[in-house]
C-alpha positions in Angstrom: -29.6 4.7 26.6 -27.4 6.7 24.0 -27.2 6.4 20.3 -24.5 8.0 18.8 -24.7 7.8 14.6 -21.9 7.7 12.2 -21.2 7.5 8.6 -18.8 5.6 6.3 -15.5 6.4 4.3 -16.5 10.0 2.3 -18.6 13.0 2.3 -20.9 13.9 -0.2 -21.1 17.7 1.7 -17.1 17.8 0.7 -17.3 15.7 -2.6 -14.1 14.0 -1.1 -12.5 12.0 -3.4 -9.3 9.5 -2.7 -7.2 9.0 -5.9 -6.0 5.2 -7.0 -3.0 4.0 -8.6 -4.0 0.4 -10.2 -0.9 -1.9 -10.3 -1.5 -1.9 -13.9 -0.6 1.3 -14.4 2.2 1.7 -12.0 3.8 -1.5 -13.7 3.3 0.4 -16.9 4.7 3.8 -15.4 7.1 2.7 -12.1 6.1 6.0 -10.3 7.1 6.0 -7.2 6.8 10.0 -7.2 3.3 9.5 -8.5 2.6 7.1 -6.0 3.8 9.1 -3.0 1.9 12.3 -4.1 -1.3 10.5 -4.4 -0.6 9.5 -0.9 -0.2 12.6 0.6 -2.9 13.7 -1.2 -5.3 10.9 0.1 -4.1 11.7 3.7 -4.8 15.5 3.2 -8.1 14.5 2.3 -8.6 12.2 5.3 -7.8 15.1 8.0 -10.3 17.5 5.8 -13.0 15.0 6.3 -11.9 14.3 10.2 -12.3 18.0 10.4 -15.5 18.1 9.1 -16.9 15.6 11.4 -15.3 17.2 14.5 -17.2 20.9 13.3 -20.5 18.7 13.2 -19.7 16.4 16.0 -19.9 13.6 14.1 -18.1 11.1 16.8 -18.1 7.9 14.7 -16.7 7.3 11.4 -15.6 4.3 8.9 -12.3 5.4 7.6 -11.7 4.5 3.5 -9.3 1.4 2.7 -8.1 3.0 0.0 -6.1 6.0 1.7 -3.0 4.0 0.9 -2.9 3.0 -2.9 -1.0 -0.6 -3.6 0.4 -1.0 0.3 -0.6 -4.5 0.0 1.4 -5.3 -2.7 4.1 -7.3 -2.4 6.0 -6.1 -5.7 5.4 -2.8 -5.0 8.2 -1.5 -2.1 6.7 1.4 -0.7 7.4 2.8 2.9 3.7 4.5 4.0 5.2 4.6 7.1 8.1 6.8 8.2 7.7 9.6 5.2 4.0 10.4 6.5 4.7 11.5 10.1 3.7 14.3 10.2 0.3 13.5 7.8 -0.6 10.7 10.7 0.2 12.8 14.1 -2.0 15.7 12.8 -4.8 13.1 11.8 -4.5 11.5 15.2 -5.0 14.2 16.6 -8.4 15.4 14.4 -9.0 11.9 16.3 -8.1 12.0 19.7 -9.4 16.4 20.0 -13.1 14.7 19.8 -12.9 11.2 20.7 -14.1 10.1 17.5 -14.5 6.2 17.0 -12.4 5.1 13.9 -12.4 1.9 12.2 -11.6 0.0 8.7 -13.7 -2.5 7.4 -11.6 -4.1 4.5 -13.1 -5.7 1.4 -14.3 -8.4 0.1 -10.8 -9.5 -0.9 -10.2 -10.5 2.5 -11.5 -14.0 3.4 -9.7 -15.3 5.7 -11.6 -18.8 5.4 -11.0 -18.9 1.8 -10.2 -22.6 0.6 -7.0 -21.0 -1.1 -4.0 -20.4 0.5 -2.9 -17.5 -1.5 -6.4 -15.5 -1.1 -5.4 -16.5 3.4 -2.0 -15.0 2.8 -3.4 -11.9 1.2 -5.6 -11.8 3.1 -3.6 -11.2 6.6 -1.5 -9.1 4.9 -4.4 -6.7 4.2 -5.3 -7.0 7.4 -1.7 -5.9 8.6 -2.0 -2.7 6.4 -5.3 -1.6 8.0 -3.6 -2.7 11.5 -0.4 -0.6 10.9 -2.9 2.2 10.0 -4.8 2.4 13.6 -1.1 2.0 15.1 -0.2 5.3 13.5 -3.0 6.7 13.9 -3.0 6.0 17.4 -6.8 4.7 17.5 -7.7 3.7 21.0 -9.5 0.1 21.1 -8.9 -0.2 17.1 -11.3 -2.5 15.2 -11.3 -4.2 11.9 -14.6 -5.1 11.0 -14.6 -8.5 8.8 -17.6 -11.1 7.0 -17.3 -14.9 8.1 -16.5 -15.4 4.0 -16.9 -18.3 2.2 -18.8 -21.1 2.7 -17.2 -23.3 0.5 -17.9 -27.4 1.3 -20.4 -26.3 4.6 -20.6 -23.9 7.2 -19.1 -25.5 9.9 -16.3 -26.4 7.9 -15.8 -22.7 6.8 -16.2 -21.6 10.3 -13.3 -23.9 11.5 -11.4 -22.5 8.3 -12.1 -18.7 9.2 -11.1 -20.1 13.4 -7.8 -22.1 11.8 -6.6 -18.8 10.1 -7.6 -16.3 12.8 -5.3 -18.4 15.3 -2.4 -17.8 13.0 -3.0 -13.5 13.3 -0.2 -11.4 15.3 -2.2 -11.1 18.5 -2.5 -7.6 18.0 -4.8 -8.1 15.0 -6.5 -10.9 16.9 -7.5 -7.9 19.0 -8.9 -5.8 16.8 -10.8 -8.1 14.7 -15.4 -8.7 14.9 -17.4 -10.5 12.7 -20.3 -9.4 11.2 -23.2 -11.1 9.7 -23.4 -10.8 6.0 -27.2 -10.8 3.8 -26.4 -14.3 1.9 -24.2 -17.1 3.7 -23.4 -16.0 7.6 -26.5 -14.6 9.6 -26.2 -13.3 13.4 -26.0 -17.3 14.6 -23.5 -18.4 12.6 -21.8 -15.1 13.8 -22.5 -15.9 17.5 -21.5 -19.6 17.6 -18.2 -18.0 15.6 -17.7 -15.6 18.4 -17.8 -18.2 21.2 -14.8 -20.3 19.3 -12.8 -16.9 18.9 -13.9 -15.1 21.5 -14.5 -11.6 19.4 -17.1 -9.3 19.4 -20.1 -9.3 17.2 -21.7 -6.5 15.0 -25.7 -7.0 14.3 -25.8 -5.6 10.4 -29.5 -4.9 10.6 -30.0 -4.8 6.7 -28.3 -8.0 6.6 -30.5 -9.7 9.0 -33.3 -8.8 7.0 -32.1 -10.3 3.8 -30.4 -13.2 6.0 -32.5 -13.7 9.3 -31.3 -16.4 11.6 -34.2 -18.8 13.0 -34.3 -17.8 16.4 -36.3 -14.1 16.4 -33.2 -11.0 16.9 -35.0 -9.5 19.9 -33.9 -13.2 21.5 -30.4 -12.7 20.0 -29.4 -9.0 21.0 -28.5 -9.7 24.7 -26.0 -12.6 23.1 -24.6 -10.2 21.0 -24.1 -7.5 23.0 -22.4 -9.3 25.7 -19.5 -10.1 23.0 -18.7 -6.3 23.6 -16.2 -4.9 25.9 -17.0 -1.8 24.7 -19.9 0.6 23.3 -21.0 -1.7 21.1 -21.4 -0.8 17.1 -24.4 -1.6 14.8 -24.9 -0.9 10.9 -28.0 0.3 9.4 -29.0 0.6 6.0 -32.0 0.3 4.0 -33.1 -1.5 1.2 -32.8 0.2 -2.5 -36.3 -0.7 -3.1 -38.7 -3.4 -1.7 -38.0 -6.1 -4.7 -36.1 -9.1 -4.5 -34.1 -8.4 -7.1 -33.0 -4.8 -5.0 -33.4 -5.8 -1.5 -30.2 -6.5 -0.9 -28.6 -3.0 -2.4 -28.7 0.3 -0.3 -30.9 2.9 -0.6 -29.1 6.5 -1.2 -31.5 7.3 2.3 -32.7 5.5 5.5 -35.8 4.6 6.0 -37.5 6.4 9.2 -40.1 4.0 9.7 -37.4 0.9 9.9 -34.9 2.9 11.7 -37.3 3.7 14.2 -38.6 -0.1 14.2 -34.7 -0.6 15.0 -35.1 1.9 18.1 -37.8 0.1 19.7 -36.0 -3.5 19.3 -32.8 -1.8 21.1 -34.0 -0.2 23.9 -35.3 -2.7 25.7 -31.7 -3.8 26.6 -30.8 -0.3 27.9 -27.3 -0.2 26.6 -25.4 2.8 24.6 -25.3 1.8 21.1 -22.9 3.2 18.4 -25.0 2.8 15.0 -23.1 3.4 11.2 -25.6 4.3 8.6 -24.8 2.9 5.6 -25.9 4.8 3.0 -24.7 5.7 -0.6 -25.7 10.0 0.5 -23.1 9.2 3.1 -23.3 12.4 5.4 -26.2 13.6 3.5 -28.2 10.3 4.7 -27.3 10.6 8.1 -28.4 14.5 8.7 -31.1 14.0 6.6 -32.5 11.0 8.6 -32.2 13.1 12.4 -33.8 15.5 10.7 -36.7 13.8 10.1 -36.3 12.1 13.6 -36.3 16.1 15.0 -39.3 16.5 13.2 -41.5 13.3 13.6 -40.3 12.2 17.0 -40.2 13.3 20.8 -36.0 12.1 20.4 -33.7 14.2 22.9 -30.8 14.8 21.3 -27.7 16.0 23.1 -25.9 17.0 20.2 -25.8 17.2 15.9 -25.6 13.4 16.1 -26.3 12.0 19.3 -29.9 11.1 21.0 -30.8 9.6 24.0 -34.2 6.6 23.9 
């Protein structure tokens, strides 16, 4: 079977760095020109790091949410569209030269089973942004990776909450949305009896199952969550900041070998290619530092900078 590895949202190789524009400031300063430069700027930056991971075929990459500063507010009329073109057909194409796998995961601001119905409308409306996004950057089966949310008043309430809103998405977003188990409220069962209501795919958040297991052992689990998948599917790994309880739940800067090889040997036994995103707070840095260490300490064939075969 074949791993390919990926990273999230910024290098720390390049130092990249996306500039913001709060809405208090723009209120304040009612910049559009201000507004559109730090856009083109945040896009120049994007194909630089697309660039980057095509030179060190890095095929699998978390895109930033914040590329496109205030496009979710309402009071702020701004057209990210039509004026960057040319920015999006040159960063499709960083996209399309390598076939690199491209997704958003947008924040915690987006609960789409939130017991308010001003956090749901804001909610698909962010979702919308990072949906128009993947349109013009013509990303092949584009996927917005989202938490269950809240569990305000019970699970199974919030799950019929989080199904109630999801049947109200453009069926284009439907399409593009999995669920993923977070380390506190939603572990990989709650996610699987989710994905059976909504039929959408499911993305085992290793770190999260540690903080958050589910009853039933994973190794019982992973054929039920790989079948969701149409496609390759996509795993995140992270490790814990330290060993506490207090620090558990943060990520380390680094990946632990040890676990991440722990997390090989639960994987292969269902012979399927897995796309796996280290979450890391070295970014790049984690992800080459951890196959180096697998170079070193293991009998891994790799087929490229990033890719192995188990």
């Amino acid at each position: 079977m074949k791993i390919r590895l990926g990273y999230t949202c910024i290098s720390e190789t390049l130092n990249t760095t996306f500039q913001t524009y709060t809405y208090t400031k723009y209120k304040e300063e009612q910049n559009n020109k201000k507004l559109e430069d730090i856009i083109f700027s945040n896009l120049f930056q994007l194909k630089e790091l697309l660039i980057y991971n095509n030179k060190n075929n890095i095929h699998f990459f978390r895109i930033s949410s914040n590329i496109i500063p205030l496009a979710t507010k309402q009071e702020v009329k701004i057209d990210y569209n039509k004026p960057y073109q040319k920015q999006y057909k040159e960063l499709a194409k960083e996209i399309k030269q390598n076939n690199m796998r491209v997704d958003f995961h947008p924040n915690e601001y987006c609960v789409l089973n939130s017991t308010k119905e001003e956090v749901r409308k804001q909610s698909i409306e962010i979702l919308k942004y990072h949906a128009n996004l993947l349109t013009y950057l013509k990303v092949e089966n584009p996927l917005l990776v989202l938490h269950i949310g809240s569990k305000e008043f019970g699970k199974q309430k919030s799950l019929t909450r989080f199904t109630n809103t999801f049947h109200t998405l453009p069926k284009n977003i439907q399409k593009m949305i999995a669920i993923e188990n977070d380390d506190k409220s939603f572990n990989i069962e709650d996610c699987l009896q989710l994905s059976k209501r909504i039929k959408v795919p499911i993305i085992l958040d290793y770190h999260h199952h540690q903080c958050n297991p589910s009853k039933i052992p994973l190794e019982k689990l992973l054929s039920q969550i790989l079948a969701t998948w149409n496609k390759t599917p996509k795993m995140h790994f992270s490790s814990p900041k330290n060993k506490t309880k207090k620090d558990f739940r943060a990520h380390n800067d680094y990946i632990d070998r040890e676990e991440f090889l722990k997390f090989l040997n639960i994987l292969k036994k269902e012979k399927q290619d897995i796309d796996i995103m280290i979450e890391a707070k070295k970014k790049d840095e984690a992800l080459f530092r951890l196959i180096r260490q697998l170079k070193y300490k293991t009998k891994i064939k790799f087929i490229d900078e990033t890719t192995f075969m188990i």
